[in-house]
C-alpha positions in Angstrom: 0.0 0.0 0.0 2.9 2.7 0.8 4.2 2.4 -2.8 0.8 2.8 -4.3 0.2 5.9 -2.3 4.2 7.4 -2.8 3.4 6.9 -6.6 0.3 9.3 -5.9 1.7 11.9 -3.8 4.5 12.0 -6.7 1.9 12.0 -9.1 -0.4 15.0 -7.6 3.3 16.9 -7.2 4.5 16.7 -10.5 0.8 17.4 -11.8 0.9 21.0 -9.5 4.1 21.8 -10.6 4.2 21.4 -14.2 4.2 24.8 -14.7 7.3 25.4 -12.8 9.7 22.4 -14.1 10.4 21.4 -17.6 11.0 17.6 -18.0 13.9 18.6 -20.2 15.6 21.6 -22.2 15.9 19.6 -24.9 12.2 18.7 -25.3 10.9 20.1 -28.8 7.7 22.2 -27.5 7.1 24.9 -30.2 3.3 26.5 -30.5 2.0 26.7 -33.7 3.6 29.8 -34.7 7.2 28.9 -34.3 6.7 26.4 -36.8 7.6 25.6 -40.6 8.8 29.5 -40.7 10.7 29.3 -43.7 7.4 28.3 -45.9 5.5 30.9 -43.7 7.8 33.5 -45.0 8.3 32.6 -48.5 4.0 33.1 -48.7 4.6 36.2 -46.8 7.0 37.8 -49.9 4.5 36.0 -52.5 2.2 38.8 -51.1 4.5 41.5 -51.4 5.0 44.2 -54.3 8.4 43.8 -56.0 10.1 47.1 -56.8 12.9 47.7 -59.1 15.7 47.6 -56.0 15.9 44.6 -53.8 16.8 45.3 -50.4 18.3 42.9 -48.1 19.8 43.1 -44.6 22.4 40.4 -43.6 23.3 39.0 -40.5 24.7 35.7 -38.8 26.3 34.2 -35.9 23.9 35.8 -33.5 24.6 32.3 -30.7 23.3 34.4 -27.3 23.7 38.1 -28.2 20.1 38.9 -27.7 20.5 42.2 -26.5 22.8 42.9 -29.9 20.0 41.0 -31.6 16.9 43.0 -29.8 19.1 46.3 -31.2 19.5 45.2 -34.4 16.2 45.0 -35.5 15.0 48.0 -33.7 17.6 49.3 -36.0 16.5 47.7 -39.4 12.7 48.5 -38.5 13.0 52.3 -37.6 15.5 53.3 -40.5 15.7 50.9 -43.5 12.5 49.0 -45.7 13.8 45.9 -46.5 12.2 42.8 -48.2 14.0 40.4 -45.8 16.8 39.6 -43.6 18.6 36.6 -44.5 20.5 35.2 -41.1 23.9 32.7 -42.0 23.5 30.6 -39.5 24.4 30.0 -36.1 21.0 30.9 -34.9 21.6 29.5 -31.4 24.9 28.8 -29.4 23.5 25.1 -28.7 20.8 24.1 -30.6 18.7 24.0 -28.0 14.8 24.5 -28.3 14.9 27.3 -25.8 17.4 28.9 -27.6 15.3 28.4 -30.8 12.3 29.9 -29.0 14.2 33.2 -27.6 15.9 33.9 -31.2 13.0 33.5 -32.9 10.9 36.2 -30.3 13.4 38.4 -31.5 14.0 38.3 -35.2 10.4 38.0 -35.3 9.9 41.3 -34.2 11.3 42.3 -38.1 8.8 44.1 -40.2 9.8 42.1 -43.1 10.2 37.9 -43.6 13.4 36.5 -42.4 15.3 33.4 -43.7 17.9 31.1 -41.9 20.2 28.9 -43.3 21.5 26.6 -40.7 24.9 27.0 -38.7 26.6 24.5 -36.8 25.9 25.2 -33.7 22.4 25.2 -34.7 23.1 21.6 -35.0 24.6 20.4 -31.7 22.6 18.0 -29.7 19.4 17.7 -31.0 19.4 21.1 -33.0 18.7 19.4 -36.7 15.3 18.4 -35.1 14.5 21.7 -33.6 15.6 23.9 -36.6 13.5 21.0 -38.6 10.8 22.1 -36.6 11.2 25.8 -36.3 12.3 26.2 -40.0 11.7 23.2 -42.6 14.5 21.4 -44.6 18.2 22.0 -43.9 18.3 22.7 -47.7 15.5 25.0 -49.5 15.2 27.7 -52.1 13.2 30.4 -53.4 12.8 32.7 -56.5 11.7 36.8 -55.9 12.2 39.7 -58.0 14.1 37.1 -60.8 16.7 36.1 -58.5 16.9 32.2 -56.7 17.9 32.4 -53.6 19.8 29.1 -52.4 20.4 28.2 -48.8 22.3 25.2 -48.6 24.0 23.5 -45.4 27.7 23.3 -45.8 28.3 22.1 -42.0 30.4 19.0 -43.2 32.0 18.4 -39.9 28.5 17.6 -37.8 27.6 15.3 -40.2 30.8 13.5 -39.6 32.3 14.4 -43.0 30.2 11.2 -44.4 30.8 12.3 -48.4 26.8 13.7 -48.5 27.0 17.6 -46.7 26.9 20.2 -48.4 24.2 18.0 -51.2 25.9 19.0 -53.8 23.3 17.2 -56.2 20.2 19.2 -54.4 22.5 22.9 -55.4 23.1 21.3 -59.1 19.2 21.2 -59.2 18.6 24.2 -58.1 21.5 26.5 -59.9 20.5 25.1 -63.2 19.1 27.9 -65.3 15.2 27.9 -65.8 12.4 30.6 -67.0 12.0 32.0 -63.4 15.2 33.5 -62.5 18.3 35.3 -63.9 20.9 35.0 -61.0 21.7 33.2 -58.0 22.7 34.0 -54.8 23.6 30.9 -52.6 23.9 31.2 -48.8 25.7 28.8 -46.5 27.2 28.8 -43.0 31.0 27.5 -43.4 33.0 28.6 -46.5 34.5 26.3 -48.4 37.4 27.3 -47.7 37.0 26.5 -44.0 37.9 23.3 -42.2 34.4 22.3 -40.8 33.7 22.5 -44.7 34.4 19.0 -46.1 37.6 19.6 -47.9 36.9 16.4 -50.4 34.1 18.3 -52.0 35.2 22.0 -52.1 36.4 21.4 -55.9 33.4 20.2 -56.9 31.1 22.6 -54.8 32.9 25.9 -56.4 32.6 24.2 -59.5 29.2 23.8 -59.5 28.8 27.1 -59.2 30.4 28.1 -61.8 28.5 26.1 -63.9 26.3 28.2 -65.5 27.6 31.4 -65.0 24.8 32.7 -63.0 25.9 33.1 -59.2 25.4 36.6 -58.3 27.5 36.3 -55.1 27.2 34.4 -52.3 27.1 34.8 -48.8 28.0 33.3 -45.3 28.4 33.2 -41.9 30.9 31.4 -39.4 33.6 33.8 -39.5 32.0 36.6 -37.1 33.5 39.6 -38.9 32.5 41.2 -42.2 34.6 40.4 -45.8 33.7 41.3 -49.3 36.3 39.5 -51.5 36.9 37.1 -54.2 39.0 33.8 -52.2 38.9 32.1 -55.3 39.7 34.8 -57.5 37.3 33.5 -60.4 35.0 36.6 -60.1 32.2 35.0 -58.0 32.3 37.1 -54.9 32.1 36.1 -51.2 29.9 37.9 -48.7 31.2 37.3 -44.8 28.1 38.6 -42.6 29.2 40.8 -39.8 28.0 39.2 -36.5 25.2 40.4 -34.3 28.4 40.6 -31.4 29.8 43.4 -33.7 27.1 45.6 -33.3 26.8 45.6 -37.4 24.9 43.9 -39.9 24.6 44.4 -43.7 22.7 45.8 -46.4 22.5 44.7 -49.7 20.8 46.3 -52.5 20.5 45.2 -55.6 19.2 46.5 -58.7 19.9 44.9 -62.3 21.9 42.3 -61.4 24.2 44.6 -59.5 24.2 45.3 -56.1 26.0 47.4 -53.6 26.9 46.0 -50.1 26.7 48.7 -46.7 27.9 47.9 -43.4 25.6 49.3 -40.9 26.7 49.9 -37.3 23.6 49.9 -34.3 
């Protein structure tokens, strides 16, 4: 009889107090509006009026800064229309749900859609699940004002370097010319240059895309401090997002299938 009535009394606590304790950080408990964001997003621009400029703030790395991030897009929303924010990954510091929820509170707080490519800390523990849950696929595209935007996951090294990260088959697909869109512009996480990048694919990433002779630029994360160059020097350039940490993010207009870059400091 005792154990019947210990498993009770431990049954009526943890019932009173489930408000007060979580079973477990890692636990995956996102409400209905933290979830599948990136399709949410893309049928937010579908509604939107494309003008003649394209304007696109760039950030990544943001891990913990929430202060830098709550800042930031104060920043963005008070002095500069954009279409949308494209982050480069490292959403979170540990891929933790919590950590999902809290960056997502903030960034949400953008006037305009935002877009997130995953980062490698976004995949520790069991991050692939929660940014699966928050965001959709780890790889994904979209077309607006007749440019393809690519987000691809290039973070070889939690996958273990296993010959399959980045898909370089999935960014074939997708950078392959069609009717819809004139350039590309292809965002990752880790450069290939970089040794969480699988170094027995870097040839054959960079030459997929130069392919077709359509990559506007790209643009990426992991390094925490702003760059503009051309590491390959083959003319594609290479966009390094400043990190929230920085107090900077980026702006990128383009118009024509040019486009300017700013660095703006908050």
């Amino acid at each position: 009889m005792k154990k019947y009535l210990t498993a009770l009394i431990l049954g009526i606590l943890i019932y009173s107090c489930e408000d007060v304790f979580e079973y477990s950080p890692y636990a995956i408990d996102f409400e209905d509006h933290e979830i599948n964001l990136t399709q949410k997003n893309i049928s937010k621009l579908s509604s939107l009026s494309v003008s003649d400029t394209l304007t696109i703030a760039l950030t990544g790395d943001s891990h913990h800064f929430y202060d830098e991030i709550e800042d930031m897009v104060a920043k963005i929303n008070t002095e500069y229309n954009i279409d949308f924010l494209i982050h480069t990954g490292d959403f979170t510091d540990y891929g933790i749900p919590k950590q999902y929820h809290w960056s997502n509170m903030l960034f949400s707080e953008l006037n305009a859609p935002y877009f997130v490519v995953v980062g490698n800390h976004d995949l520790v523990s069991n991050g692939e699940d929660s940014y699966q849950k928050m965001f959709g696929d780890l790889n994904f595209s979209f077309t607006y004002s007749s440019l393809k935007f690519i987000f691809i996951n290039t973070n070889s090294r939690e996958f273990e370097f296993n010959g399959n990260v980045p898909d370089i088959n999935w960014l074939k697909q997708e950078i392959n010319p069609d009717d819809n869109f004139e350039k590309a512009i292809v965002v990752f996480h880790a450069p290939p240059y970089d040794g969480d990048f699988d170094p027995a694919l870097e040839e054959e990433f960079m030459n997929t895309l130069h392919e077709h002779d359509n990559v506007l630029f790209v643009t990426h994360g992991h390094l925490h401090s702003f760059n503009l160059s051309q590491p390959y020097s083959d003319g594609i350039p290479f966009l390094n997002t400043a990190s929230a940490e920085k107090n900077k993010f980026v702006l990128v207009k383009i118009f024509e299938n040019e486009f300017t870059v700013d660095v703006i400091n908050f």
